[in-house]
C-alpha positions in Angstrom: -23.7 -61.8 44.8 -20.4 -60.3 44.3 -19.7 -56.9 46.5 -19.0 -55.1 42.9 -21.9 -56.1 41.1 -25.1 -54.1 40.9 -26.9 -55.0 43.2 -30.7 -54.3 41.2 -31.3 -54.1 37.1 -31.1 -50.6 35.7 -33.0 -50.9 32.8 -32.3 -48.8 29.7 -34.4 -45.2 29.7 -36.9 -45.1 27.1 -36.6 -44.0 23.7 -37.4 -40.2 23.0 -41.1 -40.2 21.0 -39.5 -37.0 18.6 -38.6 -38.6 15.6 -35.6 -36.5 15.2 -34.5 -36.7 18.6 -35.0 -41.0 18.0 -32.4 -40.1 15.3 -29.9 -39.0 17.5 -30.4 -41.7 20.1 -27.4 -42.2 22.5 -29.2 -44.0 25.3 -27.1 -46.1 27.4 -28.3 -49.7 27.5 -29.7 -51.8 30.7 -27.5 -52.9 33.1 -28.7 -56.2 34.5 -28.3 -57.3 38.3 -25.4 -59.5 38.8 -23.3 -57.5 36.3 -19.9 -56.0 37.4 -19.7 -52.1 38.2 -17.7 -49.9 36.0 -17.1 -46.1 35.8 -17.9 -46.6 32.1 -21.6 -47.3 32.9 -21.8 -43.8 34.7 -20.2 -42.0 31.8 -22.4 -43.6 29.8 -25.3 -42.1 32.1 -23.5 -39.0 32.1 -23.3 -38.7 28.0 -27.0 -39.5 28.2 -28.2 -37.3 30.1 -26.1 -34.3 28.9 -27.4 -35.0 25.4 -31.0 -35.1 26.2 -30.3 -31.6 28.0 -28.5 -30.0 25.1 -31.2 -31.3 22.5 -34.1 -30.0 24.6 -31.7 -26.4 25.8 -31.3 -26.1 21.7 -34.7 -25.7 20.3 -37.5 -23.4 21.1 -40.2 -24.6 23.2 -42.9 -24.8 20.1 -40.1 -27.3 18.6 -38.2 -28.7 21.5 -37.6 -32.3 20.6 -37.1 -33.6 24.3 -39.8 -33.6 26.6 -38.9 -32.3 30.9 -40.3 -36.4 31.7 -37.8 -37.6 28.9 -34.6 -36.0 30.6 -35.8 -36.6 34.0 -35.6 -40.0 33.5 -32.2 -39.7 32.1 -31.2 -37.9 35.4 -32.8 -40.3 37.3 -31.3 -43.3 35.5 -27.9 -41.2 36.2 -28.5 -41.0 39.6 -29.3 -44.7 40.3 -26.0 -45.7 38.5 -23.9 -43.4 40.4 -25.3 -44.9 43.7 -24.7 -48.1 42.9 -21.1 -47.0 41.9 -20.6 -44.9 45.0 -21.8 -48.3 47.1 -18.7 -50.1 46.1 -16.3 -47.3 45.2 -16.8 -45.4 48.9 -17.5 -48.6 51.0 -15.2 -49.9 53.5 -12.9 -52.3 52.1 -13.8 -51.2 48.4 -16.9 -53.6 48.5 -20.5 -53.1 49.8 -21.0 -52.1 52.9 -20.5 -49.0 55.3 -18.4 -46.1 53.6 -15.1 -45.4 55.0 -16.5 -41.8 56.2 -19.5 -43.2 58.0 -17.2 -45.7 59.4 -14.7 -43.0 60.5 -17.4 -41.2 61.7 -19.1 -44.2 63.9 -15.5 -44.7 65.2 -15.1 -41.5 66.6 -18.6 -41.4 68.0 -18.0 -44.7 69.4 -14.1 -43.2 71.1 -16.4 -40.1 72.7 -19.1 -42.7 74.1 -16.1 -44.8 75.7 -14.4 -41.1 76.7 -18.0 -40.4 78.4 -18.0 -43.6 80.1 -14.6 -43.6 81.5 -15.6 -39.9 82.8 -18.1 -41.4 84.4 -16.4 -44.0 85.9 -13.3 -42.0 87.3 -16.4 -39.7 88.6 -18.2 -41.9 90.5 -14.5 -43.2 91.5 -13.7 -39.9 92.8 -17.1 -39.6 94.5 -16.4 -43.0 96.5 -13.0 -41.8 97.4 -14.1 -38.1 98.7 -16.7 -40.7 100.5 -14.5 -42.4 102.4 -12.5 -40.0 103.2 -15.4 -38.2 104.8 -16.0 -41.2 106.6 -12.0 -41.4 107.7 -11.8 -37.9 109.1 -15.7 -39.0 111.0 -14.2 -41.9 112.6 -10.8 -40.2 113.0 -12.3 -38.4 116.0 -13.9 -41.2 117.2 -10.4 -43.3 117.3 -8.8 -40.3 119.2 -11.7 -40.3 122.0 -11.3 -44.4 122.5 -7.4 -44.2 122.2 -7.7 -42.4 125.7 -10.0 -45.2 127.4 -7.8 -47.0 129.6 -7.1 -50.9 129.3 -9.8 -52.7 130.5 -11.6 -49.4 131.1 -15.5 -50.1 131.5 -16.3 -46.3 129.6 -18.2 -46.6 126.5 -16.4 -46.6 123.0 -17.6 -44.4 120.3 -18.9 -46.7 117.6 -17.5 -46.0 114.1 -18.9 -45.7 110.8 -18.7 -47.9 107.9 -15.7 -45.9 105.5 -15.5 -48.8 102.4 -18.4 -50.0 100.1 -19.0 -53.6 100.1 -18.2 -56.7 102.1 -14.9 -57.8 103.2 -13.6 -61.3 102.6 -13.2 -63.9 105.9 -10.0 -63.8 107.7 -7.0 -66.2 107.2 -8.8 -69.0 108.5 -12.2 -68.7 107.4 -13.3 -66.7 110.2 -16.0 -64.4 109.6 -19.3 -64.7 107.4 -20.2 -62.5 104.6 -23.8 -61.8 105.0 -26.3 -62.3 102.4 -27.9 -59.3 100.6 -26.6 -55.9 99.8 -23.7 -54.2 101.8 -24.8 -51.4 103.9 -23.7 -48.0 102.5 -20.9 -46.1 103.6 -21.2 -43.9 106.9 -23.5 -46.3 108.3 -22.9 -46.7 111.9 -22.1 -50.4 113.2 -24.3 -52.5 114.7 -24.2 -53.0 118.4 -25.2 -56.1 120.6 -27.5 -58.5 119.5 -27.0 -57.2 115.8 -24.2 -58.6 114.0 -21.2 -57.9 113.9 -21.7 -56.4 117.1 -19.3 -53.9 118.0 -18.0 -54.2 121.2 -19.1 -50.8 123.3 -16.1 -51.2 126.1 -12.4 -51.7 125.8 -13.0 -54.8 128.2 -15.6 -56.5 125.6 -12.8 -55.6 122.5 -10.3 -58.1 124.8 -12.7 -60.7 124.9 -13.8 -60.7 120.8 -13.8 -64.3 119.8 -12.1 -65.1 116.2 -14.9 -65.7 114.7 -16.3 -62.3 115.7 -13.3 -60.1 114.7 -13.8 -61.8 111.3 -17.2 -60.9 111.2 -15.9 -57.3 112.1 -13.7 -57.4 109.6 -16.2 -58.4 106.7 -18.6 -55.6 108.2 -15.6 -52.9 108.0 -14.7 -54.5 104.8 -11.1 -54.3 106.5 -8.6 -56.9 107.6 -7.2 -54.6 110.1 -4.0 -55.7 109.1 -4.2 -59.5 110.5 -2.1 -62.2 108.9 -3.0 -65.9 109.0 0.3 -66.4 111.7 -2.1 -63.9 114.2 -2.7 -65.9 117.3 -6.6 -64.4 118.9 -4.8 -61.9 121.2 -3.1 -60.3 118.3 -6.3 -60.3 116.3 -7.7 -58.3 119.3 -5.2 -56.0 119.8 -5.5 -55.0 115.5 -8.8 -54.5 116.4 -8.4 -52.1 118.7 -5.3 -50.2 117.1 -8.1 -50.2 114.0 -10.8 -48.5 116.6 -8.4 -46.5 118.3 -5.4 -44.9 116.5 
């Protein structure tokens, strides 16, 4: 069926019973489904229903010739044509459908719902951040204690604490293994020896790190410390400990 046309039969309203209000019948007639929508229908309804009200307003009641039923159904008649008018007239895109205020109105709800969400987001953005940085400043003193160890010094290295959410990648290479399951959460301390990625507890153990476990480091830290596929081992080693230490 056609956007404009009506969408349900309106039927005609039924006669008055007072023989001289029958006399002065203006009824408007039935408007059947399928039939196009016009203003001149509601004007119609209109000149209907104000008749029926002045006839009945005119006359006492001991002689009123329009019954309260007989113009309530000329209202309500009124009302359903002027709904199915207001369907088409109002709706978006002049057809049935949603009116151009509700659709207005859904828009803008819909823009404070994204506004929301992006709020959110940059929030929990921030929070990550702030995160991290509390984790940076954490291990900050920890770099400064083992940037004083000595080479090949045998003193214990302060471990440090996870500072980025998530997994890293693998090295240039393919060195390193990102672990199944869920990342550990920021400010968790590394794993020592036997657990991977086994941070090494002495400067002398940080010179002996294998590729394969600076890349595992690496995805742990979710960090490339800086390494480039052209890094021999020994260079790999010595990001390592710049990353640990400065």
């Amino acid at each position: 069926m056609a956007a404009n046309n009506y969408s349900a039969s309106i039927p005609a309203t039924a006669a008055m019973a007072h023989p001289g209000a029958a006399a002065e019948n203006q009824d408007a007639g039935e408007l059947l489904q399928g039939n196009p929508r016009t203003l001149v229908d509601l004007t119609n309804a209109v000149r209907e229903t104000e008749h029926r009200r002045r006839l009945k307003a005119n006359h006492p009641p001991s002689l009123t010739t329009v019954t309260s039923d007989e113009l309530a159904r000329s209202v309500l008649r009124q009302h359903a044509v002027a709904s199915e008018l207001a369907a088409s007239e109002y709706a978006a895109g002049g057809g049935a459908g949603v009116p151009f205020w509700a659709q207005a109105m859904q828009n803008t709800l819909n823009d404070i719902k994204n506004d929301q969400t992006n709020m959110k987001n940059d929030l929990n953005d921030i929070k990550v951040a702030l995160g991290e940085m509390q984790q940076r400043e954490r291990n900050d003193r920890a770099r400064r204690r083992n940037g004083s160890k000595p080479a090949f010094s045998e003193d214990m290295l302060l471990i440090l604490r996870k500072e980025r959410a998530g997994w890293g990648q693998p090295l240039p290479g393919g060195y390193g293994q990102v672990p199944a399951g869920n990342p550990p959460a920021a400010s968790t301390m590394c794993p020592v020896a036997p657990t991977a990625p086994c941070f090494p507890q002495t400067v002398q153990q940080c010179m002996g790190l294998t590729d394969d476990q600076i890349g595992n480091l690496s995805v742990w830290f979710n960090d490339d410390f800086g390494i480039v596929a052209a890094d021999t081992v020994a260079d790999r080693r010595a990001k390592f400990m710049d990353f640990i230490a400065h």
